[in-house]
mmCIF file of the N, C-alpha and C atoms, coordinates in Angstrom:
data_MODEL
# 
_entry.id   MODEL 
# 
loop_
_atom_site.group_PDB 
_atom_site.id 
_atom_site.type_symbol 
_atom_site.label_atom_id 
_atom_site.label_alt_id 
_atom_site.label_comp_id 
_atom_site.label_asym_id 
_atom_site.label_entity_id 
_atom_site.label_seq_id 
_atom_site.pdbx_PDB_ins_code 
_atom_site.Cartn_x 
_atom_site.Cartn_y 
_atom_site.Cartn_z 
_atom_site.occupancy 
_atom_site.B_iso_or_equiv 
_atom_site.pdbx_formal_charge 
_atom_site.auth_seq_id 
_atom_site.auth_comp_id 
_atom_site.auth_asym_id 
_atom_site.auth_atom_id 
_atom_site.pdbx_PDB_model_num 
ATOM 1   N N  . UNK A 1 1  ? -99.961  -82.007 3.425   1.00 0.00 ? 1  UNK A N  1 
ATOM 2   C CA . UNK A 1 1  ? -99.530  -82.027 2.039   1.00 0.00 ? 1  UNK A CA 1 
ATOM 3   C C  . UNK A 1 1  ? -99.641  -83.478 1.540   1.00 0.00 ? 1  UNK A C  1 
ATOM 4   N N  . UNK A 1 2  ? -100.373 -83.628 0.208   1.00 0.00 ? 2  UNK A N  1 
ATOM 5   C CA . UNK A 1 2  ? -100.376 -84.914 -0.302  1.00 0.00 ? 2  UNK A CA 1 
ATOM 6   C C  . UNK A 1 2  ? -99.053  -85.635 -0.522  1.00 0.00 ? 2  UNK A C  1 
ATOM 7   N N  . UNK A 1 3  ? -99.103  -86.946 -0.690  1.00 0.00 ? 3  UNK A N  1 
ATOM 8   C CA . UNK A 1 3  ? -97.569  -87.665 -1.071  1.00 0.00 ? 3  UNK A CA 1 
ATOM 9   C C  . UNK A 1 3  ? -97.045  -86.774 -2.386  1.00 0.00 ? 3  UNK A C  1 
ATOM 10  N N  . UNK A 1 4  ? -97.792  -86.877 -3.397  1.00 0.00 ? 4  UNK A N  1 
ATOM 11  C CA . UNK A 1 4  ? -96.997  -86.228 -4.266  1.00 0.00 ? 4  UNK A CA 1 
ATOM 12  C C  . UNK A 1 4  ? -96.369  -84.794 -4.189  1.00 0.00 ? 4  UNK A C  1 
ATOM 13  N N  . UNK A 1 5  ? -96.534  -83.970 -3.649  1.00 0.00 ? 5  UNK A N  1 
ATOM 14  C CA . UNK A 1 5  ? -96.494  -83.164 -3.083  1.00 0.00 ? 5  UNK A CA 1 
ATOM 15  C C  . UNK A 1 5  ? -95.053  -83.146 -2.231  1.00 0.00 ? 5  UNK A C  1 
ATOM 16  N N  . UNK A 1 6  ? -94.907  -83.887 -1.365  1.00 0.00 ? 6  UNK A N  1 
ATOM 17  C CA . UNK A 1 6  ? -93.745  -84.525 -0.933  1.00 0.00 ? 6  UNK A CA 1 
ATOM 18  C C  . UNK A 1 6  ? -92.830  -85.196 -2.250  1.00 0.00 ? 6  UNK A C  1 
ATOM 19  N N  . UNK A 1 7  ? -93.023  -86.282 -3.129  1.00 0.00 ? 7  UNK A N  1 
ATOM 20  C CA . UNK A 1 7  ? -92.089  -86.436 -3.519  1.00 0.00 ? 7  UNK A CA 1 
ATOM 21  C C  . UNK A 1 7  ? -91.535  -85.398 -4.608  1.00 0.00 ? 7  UNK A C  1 
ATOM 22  N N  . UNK A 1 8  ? -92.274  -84.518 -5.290  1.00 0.00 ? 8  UNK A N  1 
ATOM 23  C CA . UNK A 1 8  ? -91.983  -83.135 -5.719  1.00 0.00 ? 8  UNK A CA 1 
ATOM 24  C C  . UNK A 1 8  ? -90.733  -82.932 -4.899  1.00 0.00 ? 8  UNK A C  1 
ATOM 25  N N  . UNK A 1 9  ? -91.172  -82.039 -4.352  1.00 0.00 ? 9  UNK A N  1 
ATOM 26  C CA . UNK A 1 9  ? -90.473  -81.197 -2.981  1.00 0.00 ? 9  UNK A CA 1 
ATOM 27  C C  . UNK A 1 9  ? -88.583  -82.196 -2.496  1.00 0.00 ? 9  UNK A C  1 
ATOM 28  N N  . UNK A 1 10 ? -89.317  -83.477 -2.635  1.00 0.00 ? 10 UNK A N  1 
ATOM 29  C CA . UNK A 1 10 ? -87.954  -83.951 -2.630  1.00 0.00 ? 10 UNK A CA 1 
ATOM 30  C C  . UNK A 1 10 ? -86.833  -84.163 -3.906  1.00 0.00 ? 10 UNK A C  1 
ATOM 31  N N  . UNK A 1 11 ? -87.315  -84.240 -5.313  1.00 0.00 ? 11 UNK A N  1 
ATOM 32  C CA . UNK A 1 11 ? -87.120  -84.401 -6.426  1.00 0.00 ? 11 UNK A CA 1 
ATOM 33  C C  . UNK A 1 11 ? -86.217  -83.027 -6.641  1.00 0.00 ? 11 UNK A C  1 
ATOM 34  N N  . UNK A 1 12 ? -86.714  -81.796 -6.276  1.00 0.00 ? 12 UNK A N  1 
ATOM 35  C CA . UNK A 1 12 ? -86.311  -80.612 -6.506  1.00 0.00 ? 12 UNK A CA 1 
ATOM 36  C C  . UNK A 1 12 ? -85.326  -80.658 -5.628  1.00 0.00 ? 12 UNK A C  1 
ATOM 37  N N  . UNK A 1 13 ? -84.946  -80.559 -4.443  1.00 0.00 ? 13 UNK A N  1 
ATOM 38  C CA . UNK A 1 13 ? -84.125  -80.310 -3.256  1.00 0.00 ? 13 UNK A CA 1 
ATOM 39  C C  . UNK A 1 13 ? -82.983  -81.627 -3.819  1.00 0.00 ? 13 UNK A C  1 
ATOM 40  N N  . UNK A 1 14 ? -83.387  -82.900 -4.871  1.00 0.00 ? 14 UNK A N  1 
ATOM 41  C CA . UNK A 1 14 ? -82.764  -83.338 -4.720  1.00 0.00 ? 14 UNK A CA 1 
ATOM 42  C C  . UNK A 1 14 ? -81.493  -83.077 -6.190  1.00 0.00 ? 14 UNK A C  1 
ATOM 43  N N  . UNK A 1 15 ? -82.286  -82.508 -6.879  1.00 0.00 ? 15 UNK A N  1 
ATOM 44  C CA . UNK A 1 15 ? -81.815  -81.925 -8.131  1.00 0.00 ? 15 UNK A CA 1 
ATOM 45  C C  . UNK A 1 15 ? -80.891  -81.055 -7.670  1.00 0.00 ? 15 UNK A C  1 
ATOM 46  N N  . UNK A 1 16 ? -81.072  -79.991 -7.317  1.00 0.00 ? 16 UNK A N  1 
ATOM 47  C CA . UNK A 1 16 ? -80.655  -79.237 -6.781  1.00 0.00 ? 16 UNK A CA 1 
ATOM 48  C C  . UNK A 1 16 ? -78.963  -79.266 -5.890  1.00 0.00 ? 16 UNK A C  1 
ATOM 49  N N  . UNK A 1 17 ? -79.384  -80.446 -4.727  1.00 0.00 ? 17 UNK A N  1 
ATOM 50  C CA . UNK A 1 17 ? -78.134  -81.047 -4.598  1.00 0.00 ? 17 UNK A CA 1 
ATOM 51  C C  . UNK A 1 17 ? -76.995  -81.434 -5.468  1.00 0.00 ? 17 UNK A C  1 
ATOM 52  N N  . UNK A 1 18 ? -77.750  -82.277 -6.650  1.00 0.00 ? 18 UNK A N  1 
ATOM 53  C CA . UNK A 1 18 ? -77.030  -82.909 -7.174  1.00 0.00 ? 18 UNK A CA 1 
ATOM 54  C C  . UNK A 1 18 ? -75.881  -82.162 -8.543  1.00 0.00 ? 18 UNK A C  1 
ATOM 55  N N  . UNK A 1 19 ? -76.679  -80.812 -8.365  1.00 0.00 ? 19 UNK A N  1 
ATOM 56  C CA . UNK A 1 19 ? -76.576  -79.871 -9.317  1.00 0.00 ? 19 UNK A CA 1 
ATOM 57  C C  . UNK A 1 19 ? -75.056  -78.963 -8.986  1.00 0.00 ? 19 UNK A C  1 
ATOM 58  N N  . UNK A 1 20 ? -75.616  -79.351 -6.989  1.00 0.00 ? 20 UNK A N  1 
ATOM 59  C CA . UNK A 1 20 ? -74.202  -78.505 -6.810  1.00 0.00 ? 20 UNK A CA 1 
ATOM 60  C C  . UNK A 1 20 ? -73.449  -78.974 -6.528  1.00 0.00 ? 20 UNK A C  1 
ATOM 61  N N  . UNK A 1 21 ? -73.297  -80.444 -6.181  1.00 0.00 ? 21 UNK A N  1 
ATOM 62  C CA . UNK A 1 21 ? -72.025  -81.461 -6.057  1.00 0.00 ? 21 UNK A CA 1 
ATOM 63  C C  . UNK A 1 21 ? -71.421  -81.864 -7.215  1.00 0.00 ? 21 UNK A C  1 
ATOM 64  N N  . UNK A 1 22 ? -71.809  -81.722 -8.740  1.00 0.00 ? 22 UNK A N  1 
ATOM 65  C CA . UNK A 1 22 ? -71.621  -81.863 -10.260 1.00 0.00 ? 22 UNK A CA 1 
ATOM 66  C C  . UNK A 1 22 ? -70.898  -80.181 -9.883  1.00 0.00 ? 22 UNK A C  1 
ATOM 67  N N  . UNK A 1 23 ? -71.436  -79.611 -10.094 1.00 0.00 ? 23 UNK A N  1 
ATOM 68  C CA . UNK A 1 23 ? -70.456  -77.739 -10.183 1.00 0.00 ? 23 UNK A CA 1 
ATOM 69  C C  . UNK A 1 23 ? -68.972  -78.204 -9.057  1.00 0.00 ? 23 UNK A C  1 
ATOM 70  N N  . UNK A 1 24 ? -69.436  -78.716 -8.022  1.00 0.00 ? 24 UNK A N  1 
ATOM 71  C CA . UNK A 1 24 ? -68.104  -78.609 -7.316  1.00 0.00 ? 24 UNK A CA 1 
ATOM 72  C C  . UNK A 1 24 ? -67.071  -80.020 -7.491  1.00 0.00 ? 24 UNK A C  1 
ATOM 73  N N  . UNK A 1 25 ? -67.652  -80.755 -8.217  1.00 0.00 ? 25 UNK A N  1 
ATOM 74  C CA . UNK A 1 25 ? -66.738  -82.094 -8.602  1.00 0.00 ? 25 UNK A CA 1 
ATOM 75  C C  . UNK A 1 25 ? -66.135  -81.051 -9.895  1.00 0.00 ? 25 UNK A C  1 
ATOM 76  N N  . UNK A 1 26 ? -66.736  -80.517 -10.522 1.00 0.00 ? 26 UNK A N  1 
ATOM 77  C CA . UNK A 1 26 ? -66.016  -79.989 -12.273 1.00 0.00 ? 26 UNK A CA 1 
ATOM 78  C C  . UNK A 1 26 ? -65.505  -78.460 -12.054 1.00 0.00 ? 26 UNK A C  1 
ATOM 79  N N  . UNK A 1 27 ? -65.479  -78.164 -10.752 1.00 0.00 ? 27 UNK A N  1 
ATOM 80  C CA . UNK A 1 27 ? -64.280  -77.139 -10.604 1.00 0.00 ? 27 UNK A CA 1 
ATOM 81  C C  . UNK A 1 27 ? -63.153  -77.139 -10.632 1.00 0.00 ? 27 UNK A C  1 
ATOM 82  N N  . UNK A 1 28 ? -62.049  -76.478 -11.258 1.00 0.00 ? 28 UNK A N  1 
ATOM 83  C CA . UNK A 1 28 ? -60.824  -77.021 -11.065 1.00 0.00 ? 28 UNK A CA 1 
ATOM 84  C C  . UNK A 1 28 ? -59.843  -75.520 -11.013 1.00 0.00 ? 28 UNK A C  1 
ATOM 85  N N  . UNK A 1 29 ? -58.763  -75.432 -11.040 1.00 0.00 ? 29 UNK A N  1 
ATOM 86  C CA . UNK A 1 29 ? -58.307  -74.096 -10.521 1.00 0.00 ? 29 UNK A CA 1 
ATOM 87  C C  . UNK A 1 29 ? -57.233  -74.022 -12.204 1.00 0.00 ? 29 UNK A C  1 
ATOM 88  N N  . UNK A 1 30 ? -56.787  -72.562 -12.160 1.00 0.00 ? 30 UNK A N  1 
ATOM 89  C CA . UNK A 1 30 ? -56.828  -71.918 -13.526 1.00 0.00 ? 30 UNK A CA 1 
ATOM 90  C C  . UNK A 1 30 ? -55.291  -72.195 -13.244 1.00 0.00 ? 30 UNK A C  1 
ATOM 91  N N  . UNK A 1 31 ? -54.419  -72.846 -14.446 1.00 0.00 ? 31 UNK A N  1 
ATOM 92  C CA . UNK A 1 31 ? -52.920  -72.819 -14.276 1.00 0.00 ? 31 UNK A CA 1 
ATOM 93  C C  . UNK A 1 31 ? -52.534  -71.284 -14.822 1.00 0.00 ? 31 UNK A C  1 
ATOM 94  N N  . UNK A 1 32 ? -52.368  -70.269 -13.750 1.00 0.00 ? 32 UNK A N  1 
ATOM 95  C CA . UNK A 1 32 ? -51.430  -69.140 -14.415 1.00 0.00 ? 32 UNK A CA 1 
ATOM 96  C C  . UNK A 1 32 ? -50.437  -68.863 -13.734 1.00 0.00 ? 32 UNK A C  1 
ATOM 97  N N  . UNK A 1 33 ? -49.514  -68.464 -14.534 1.00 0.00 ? 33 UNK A N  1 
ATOM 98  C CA . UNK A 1 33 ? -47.784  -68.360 -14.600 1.00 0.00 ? 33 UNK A CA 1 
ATOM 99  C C  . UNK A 1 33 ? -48.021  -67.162 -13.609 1.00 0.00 ? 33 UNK A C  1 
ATOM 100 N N  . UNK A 1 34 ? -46.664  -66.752 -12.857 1.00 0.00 ? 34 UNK A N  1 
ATOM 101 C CA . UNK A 1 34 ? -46.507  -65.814 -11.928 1.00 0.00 ? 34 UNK A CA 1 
ATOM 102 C C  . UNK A 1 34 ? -47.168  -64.264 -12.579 1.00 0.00 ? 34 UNK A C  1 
ATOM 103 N N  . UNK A 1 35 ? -46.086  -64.463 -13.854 1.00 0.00 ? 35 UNK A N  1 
ATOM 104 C CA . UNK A 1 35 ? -46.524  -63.236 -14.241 1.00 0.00 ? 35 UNK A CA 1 
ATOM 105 C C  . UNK A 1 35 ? -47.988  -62.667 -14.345 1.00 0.00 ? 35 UNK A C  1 
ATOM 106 N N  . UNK A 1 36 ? -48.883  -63.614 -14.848 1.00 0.00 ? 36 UNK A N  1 
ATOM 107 C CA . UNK A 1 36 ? -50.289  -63.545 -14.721 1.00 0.00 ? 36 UNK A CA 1 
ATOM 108 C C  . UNK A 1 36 ? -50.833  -63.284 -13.398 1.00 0.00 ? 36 UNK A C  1 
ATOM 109 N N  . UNK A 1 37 ? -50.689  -63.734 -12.788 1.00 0.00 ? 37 UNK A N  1 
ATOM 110 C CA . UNK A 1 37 ? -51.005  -63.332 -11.353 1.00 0.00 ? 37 UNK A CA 1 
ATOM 111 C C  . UNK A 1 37 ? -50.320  -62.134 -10.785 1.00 0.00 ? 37 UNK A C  1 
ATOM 112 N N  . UNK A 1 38 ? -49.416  -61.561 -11.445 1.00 0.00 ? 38 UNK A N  1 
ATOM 113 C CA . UNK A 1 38 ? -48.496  -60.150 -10.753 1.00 0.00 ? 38 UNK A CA 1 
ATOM 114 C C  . UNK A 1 38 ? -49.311  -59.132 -11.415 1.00 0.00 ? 38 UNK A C  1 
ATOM 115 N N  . UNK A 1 39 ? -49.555  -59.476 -12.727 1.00 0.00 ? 39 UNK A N  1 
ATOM 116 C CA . UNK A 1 39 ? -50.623  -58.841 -13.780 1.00 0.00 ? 39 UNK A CA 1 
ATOM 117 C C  . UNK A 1 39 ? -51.902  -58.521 -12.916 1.00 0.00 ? 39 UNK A C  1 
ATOM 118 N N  . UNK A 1 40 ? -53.126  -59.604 -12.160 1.00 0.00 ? 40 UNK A N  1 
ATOM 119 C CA . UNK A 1 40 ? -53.896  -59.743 -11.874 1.00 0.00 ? 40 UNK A CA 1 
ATOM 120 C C  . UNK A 1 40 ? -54.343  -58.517 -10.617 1.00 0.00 ? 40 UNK A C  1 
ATOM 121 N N  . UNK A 1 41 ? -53.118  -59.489 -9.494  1.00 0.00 ? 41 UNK A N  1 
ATOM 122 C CA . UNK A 1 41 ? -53.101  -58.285 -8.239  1.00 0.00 ? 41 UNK A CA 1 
ATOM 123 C C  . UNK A 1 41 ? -52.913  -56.878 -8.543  1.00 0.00 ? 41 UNK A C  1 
ATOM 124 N N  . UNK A 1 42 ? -51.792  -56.453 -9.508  1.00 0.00 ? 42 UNK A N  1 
ATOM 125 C CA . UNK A 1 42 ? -51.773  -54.958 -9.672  1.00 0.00 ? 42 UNK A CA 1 
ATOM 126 C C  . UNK A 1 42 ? -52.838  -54.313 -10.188 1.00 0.00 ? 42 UNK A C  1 
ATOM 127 N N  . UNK A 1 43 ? -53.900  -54.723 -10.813 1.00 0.00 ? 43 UNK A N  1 
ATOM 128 C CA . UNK A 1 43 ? -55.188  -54.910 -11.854 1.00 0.00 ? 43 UNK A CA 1 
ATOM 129 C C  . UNK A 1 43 ? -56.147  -54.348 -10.350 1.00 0.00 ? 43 UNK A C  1 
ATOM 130 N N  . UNK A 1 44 ? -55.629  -55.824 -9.539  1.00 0.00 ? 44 UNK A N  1 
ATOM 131 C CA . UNK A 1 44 ? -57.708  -55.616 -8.623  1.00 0.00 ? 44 UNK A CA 1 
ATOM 132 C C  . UNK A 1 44 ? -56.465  -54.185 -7.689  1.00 0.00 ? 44 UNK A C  1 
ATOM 133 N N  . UNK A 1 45 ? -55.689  -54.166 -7.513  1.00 0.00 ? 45 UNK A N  1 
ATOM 134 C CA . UNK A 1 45 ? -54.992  -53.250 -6.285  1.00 0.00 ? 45 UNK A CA 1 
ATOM 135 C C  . UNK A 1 45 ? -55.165  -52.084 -7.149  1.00 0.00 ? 45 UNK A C  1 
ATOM 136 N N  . UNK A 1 46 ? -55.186  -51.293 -8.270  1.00 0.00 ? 46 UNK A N  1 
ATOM 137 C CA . UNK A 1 46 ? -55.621  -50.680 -9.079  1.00 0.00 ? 46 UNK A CA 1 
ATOM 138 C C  . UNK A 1 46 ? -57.225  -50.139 -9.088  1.00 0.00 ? 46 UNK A C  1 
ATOM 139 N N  . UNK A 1 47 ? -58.017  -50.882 -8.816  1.00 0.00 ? 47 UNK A N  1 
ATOM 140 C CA . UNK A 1 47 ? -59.020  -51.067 -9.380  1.00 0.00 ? 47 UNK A CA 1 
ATOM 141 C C  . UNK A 1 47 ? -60.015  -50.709 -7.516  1.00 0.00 ? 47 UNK A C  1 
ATOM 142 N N  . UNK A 1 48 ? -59.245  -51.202 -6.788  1.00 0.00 ? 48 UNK A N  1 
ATOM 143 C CA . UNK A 1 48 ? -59.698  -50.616 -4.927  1.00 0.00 ? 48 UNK A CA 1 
ATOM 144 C C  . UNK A 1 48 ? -59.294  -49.171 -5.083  1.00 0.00 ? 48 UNK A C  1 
ATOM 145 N N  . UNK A 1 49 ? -58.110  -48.870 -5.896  1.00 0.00 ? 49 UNK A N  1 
ATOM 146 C CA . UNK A 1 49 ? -57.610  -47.530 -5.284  1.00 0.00 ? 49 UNK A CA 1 
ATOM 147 C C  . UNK A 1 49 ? -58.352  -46.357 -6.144  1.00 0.00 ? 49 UNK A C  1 
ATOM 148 N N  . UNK A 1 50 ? -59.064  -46.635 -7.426  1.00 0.00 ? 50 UNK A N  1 
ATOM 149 C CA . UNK A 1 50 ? -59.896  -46.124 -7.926  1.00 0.00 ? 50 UNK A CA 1 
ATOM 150 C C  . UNK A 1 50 ? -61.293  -46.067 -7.311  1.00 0.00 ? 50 UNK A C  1 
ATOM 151 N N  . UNK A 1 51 ? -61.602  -47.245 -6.788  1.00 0.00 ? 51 UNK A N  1 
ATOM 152 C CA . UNK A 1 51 ? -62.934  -47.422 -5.615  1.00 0.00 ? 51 UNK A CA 1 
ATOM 153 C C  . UNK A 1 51 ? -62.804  -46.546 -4.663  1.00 0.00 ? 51 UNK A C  1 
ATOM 154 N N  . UNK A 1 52 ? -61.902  -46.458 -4.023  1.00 0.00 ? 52 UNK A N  1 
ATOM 155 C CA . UNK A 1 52 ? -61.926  -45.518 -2.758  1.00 0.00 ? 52 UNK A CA 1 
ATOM 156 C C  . UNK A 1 52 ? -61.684  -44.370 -3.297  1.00 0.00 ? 52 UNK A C  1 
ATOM 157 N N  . UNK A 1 53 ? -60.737  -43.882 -3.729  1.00 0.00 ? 53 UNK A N  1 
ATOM 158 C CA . UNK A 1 53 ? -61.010  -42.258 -4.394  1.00 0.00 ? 53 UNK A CA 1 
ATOM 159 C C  . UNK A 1 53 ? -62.024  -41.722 -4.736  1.00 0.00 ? 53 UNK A C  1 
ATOM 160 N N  . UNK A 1 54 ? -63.157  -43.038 -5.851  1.00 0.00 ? 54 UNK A N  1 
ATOM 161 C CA . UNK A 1 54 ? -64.281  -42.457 -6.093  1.00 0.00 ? 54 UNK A CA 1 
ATOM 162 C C  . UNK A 1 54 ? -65.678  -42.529 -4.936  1.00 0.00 ? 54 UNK A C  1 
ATOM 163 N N  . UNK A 1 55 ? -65.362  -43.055 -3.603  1.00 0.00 ? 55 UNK A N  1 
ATOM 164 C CA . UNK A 1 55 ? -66.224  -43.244 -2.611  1.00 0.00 ? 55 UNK A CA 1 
ATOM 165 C C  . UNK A 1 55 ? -65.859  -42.018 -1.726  1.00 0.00 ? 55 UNK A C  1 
ATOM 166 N N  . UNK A 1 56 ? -64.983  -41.136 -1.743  1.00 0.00 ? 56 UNK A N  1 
ATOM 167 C CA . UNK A 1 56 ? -64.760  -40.015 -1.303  1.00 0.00 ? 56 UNK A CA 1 
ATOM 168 C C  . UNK A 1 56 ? -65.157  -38.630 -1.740  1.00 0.00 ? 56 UNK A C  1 
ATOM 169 N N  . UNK A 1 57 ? -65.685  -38.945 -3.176  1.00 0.00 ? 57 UNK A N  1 
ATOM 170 C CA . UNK A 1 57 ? -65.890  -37.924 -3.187  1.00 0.00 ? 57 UNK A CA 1 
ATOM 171 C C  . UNK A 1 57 ? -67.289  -37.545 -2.682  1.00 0.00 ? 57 UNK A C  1 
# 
């Protein structure tokens, strides 16, 4: 493979990196109150027990 070719190849892989260390530096976690979260779980625990009923039939 020619040099350029190589520095391509590294340009991309390096984008790429840099793309996902920027996403995981600007992640940050969601402030919700209990209730929101009591809300949430009964929601997805809801939402399995409809899954499996409908995987039975």
């Amino acid at each position: 493979m020619p040099w350029y070719g190589w520095l391509i190849m590294i340009l991309a892989l390096g984008s790429i990196v840099g793309g996902l260390m920027l996403l995981r530096d600007s992640a940050r976690k969601l402030p919700l109150s209990e209730e929101q979260l009591k809300r949430i779980h009964q929601r997805n625990a809801e939402m399995d027990a409809q899954d499996a009923s409908d995987g039975k039939r």
